[in-house]
Every structure is written in structure tokens, then in C-alpha cells.
C-alpha positions as CSV (number, residue, x, y, z in Angstrom):
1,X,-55.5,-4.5,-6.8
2,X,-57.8,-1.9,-8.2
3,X,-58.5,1.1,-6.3
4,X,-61.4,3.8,-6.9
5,X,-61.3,7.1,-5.6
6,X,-64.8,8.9,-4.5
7,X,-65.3,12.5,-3.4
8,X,-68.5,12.7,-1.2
9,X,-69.9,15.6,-2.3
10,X,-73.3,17.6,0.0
11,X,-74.8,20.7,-1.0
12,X,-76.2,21.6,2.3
13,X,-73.9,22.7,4.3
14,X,-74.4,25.0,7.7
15,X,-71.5,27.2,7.1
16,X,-71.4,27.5,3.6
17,X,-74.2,26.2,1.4
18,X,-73.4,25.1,-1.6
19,X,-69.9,25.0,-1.1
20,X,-69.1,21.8,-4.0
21,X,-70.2,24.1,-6.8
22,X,-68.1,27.8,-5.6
23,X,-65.7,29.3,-8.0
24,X,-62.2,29.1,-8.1
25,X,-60.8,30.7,-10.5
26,X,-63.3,29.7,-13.3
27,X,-63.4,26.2,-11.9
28,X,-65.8,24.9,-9.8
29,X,-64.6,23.6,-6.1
30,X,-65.4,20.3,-7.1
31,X,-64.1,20.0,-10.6
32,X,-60.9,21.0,-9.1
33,X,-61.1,18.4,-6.5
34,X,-62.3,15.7,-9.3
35,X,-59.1,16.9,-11.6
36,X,-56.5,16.4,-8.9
37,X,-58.0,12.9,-8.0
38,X,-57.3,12.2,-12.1
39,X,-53.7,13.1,-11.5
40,X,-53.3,10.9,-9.2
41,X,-51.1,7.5,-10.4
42,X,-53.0,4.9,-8.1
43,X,-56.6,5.6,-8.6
44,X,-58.4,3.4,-11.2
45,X,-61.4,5.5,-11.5
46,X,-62.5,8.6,-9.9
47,X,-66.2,9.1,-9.2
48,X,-68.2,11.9,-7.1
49,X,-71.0,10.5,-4.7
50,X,-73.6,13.2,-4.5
51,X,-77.3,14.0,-2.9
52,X,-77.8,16.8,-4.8
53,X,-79.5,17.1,-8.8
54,X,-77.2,20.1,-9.1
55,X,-74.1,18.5,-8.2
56,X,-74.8,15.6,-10.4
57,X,-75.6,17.7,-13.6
58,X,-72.8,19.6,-13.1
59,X,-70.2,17.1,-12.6
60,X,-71.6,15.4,-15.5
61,X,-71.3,18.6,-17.3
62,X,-67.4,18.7,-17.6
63,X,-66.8,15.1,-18.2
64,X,-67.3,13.5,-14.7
65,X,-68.5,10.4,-13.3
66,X,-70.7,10.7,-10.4
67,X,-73.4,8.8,-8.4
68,X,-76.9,10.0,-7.1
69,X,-76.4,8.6,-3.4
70,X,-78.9,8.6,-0.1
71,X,-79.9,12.4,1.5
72,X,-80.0,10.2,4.9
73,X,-75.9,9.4,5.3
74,X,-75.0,10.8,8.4
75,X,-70.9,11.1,7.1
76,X,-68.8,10.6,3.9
77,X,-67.7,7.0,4.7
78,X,-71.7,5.8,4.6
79,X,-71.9,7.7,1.0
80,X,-68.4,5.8,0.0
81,X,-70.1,2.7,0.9
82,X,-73.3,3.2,-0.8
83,X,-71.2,4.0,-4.0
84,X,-68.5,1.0,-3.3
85,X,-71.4,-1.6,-3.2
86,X,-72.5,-0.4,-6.9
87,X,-68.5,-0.8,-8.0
88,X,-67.4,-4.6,-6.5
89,X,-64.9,-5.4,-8.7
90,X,-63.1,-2.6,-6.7
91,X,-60.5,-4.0,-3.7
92,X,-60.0,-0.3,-2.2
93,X,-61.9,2.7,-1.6
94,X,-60.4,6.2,-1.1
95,X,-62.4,8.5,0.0
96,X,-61.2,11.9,-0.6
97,X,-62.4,15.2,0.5
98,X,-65.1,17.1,-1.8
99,X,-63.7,20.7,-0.3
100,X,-59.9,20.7,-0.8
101,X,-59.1,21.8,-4.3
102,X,-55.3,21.7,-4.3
103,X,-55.5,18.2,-2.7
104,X,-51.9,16.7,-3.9
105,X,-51.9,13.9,-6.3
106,X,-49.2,12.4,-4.3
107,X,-51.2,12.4,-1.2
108,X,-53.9,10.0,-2.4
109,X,-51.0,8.0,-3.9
110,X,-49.4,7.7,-0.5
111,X,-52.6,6.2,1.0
112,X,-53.3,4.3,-1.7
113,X,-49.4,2.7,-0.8
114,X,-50.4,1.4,2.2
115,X,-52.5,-1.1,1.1
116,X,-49.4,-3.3,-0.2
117,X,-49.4,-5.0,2.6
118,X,-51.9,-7.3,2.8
119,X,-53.3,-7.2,6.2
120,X,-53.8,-3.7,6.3
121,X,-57.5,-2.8,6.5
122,X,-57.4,1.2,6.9
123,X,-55.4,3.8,6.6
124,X,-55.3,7.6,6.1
125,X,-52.2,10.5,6.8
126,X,-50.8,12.5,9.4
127,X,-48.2,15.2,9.3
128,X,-45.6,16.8,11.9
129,X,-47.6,19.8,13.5
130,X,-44.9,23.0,13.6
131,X,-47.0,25.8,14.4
132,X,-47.8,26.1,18.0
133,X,-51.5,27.2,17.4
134,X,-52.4,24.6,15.5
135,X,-50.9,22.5,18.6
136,X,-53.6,23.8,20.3
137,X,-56.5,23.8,18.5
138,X,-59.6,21.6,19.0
139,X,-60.6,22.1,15.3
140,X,-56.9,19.9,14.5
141,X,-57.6,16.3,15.6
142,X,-54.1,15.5,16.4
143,X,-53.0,11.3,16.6
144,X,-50.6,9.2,18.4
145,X,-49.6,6.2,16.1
146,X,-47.4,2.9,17.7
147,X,-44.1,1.5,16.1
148,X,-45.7,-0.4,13.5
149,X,-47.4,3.1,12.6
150,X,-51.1,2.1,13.5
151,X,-53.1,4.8,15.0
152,X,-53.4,4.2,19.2
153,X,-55.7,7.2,19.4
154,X,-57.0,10.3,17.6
155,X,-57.8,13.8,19.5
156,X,-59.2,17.3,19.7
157,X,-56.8,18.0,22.8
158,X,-53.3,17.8,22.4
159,X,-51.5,14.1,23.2
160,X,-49.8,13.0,24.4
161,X,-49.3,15.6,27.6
162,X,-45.7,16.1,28.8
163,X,-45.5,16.1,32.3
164,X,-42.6,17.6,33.1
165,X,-42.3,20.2,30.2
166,X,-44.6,24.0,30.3
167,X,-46.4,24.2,27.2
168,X,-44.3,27.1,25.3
169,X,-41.7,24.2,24.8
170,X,-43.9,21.1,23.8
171,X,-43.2,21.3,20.2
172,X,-39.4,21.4,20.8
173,X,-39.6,18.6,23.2
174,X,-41.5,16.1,21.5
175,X,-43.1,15.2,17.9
176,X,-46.6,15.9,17.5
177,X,-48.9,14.8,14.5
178,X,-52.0,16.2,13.1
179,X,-54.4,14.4,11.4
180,X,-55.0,14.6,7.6
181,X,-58.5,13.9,6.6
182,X,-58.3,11.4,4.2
183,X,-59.1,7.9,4.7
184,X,-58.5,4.3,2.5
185,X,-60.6,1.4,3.3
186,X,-60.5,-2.3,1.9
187,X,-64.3,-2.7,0.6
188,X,-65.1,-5.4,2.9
189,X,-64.0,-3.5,5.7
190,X,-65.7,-0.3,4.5
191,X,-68.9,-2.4,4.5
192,X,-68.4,-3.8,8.3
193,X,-67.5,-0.2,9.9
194,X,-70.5,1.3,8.6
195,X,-72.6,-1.3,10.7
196,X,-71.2,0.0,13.5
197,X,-73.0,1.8,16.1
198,X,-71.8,5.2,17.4
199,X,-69.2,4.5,19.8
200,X,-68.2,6.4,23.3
201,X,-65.4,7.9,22.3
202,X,-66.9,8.9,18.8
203,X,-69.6,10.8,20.6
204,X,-67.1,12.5,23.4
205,X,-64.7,14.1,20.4
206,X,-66.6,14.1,17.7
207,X,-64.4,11.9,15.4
208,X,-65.9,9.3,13.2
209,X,-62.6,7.1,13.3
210,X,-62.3,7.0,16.6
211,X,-65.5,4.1,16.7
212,X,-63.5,2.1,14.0
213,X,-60.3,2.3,17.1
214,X,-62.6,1.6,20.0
215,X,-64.2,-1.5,17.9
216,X,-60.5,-2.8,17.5
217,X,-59.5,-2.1,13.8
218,X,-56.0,-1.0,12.7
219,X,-55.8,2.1,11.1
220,X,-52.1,2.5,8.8
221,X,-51.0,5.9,9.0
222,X,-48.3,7.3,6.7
223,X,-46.9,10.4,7.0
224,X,-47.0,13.6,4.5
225,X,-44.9,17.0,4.5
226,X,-47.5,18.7,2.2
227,X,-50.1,20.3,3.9
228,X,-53.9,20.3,3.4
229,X,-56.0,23.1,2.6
230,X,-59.5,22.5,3.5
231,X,-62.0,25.1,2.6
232,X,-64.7,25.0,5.1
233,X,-66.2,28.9,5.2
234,X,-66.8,31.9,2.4
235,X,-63.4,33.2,4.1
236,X,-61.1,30.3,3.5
237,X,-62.3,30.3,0.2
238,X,-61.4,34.4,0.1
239,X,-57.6,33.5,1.4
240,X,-57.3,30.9,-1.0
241,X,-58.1,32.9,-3.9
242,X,-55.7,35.6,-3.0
243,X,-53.0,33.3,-3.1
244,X,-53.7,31.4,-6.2
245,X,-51.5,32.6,-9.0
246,X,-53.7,33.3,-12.4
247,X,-52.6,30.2,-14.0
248,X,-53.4,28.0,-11.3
């Protein structure tokens, strides 16, 4: 089974333009995020998949592999495609995301896992929410998964609601999961799911795995203690840097 690992990588971005090639420490964002990848035990090869000339020259400056891919992809699993299609003697694709620089080897290793058993055809990580805001937010898709740990549903409210518990004690009264955004496909299934049109439930949350649910895939979910730190604004990258120690 070989597995590749691809980083989508956009320059444009609405809230912070750009964002692959910011500083962190005297690395860019996106060399970090390409060196963690290379840590990882699982991945056969590690390749960005870019729209952007700056990107690609830069990523080829330190050493990189990376593809030129299509300015039209509406989301990172059409760019994984376009790249995947160039790469067939590859069984798995994990797409990994381009603006989380501390992303933990052991994470992508973990997903990568999943796909010893044979039927599975997706999968991607959750992990046991313990701060109450975060129960709360829209901005955390949160996901209930059955016994065989396939993903029922994923959403920007809070499920499942308990009916006969006020709020305050929801977290001590049941186990709630958060979703981790990063996602492992088989190739042939990554090539079926981005034929899919835009689904209902897609289009009322805003959550592109939601049409892969609603059109009756399995999604494998396995369950992490680290958590993610995803840099989406100037001001996450500011509180990241003031907690990075200098030899980081």
C-alpha cells in the first residue's frame, strides 16, 4: 500500500493573503507544514499542490516537491485529485492542511492506519472536545461517529442535544467530538467524490464531507489527544509565535 501525502496550498486567501509563504520563525508556513509531513512514518512521498508561481518556486527552493494545479478548484480535495491522477501508482491520498505548521507526525500516521482494513474508503480524526466554548462554537464542526467508528453526521451546532441535561453540564454528561481537518481517501474513491454534486446538507453547514455522508460513503474516524493548531488570521499566526520556543 503506498500512500502520498499532499498539502493544498492557495495564495489567495480573504483573511490572510498569502498565508502559505508567512514567517515562522525563519521558516515559511509551508515549509514547516512540508517538514512535518516528512516526519511522518507512513507517507511515501510528500508533495505540495499549488495555484500559485510563488508558491511553486518557493517550495522548490528548499528542496520540495510540488505541482502547478487548476486556479478553478472550488476546495482542497479537487486539487488532491488533480494531483493523485498525475501519481497512480499511489493506493491512498492524505490530504493534509497547508496552514497548520506544528501538524503532528503521528497524526497523519494515525489516518494513514485506518486504511489496514480493506474496506475502508475514508477516513479523517476527531478528538474529545473539553473546553465548553469550543462546545459551542459554529467555527468547530463537531461529529457523532457509530460503534464501528464511521462518522453518522458532522456539525456546526452541537450534537447530539441532551434533553434532559441544561447546557453548563453537557460536557460532564456526555462525550463530545470535534472534528480534525484532515482527511485520507483511497484514490478511486477520491476520484468518485469529486464528481459529486453539492449536496443539501453540504450547502446548509457548510461542510464539504457532509455530501460524501449524504451520498452514502463511510467515513473511518480515529481518535487523537493532540490537538490542531490551525492558523487562519495575521492573529493566530501572532499567538503562535509567542509561544514557539527559539529552537522550534
Amino acid at each position: 500500500m503506498k500512500i502520498l501525502g499532499i498539502i493544498p496550498a492557495r495564495f489567495a486567501s480573504s483573511r490572510f493573503p498569502g498565508k502559505p509563504l508567512a514567517d515562522i520563525a525563519g521558516k515559511s508556513m509551508i515549509r514547516r507544514v512540508y517538514e512535518q509531513c516528512r516526519k511522518s512514518s507512513s507517507l511515501h512521498k510528500v508533495i505540495v499542490a499549488t495555484d500559485d508561481q510563488r508558491i511553486l518556486d518557493h517550495v522548490k527552493s528548499f528542496g520540495g516537491d510540488v505541482v502547478m494545479t487548476s486556479e478553478d478548484h472550488v476546495s482542497g480535495t479537487d486539487r488532491c485529485n488533480e494531483v493523485a491522477s498525475q501519481f497512480p501508482e499511489f493506493d491512498i491520498c492524505i490530504n493534509i492542511q497547508g496552514d497548520e505548521p506544528l501538524i503532528d507526525p503521528l497524526q497523519i500516521d494515525l489516518v494513514c492506519q485506518c486504511f489496514m482494513v480493506k474496506d475502508v474508503e475514508l477516513a479523517t480524526l476527531v478528538k474529545k472536545i473539553t473546553i465548553t466554548d469550543e462546545l459551542f462554537n459554529p467555527n468547530t464542526p463537531k461529529v457523532i461517529f457509530n460503534k464501528d467508528m464511521e462518522a453518522i453526521y458532522f456539525s456546526r451546532n452541537t450534537i447530539p442535544f441532551l434533553r434532559n441535561s441544561v447546557q453548563d453540564n453537557w460536557l460532564k454528561d456526555h462525550t463530545y467530538y470535534k472534528h480534525i481537518g484532515i482527511y485520507g481517501y483511497r484514490t478511486s474513491t477520491l476520484a468518485e467524490i469529486t464528481r459529486l454534486e453539492m449536496s443539501a446538507l453540504e450547502k446548509a453547514e457548510a461542510l464539504e464531507q457532509l455530501r460524501w455522508v449524504e451520498n452514502g460513503y463511510k467515513i473511518k474516524v480515529a481518535v487523537t489527544d493532540k490537538e490542531s493548531q490551525a492558523i487562519d488570521t495575521p492573529e493566530d499566526l501572532k499567538k503562535l509565535l509567542s509561544h514557539l520556543k527559539p529552537d522550534t
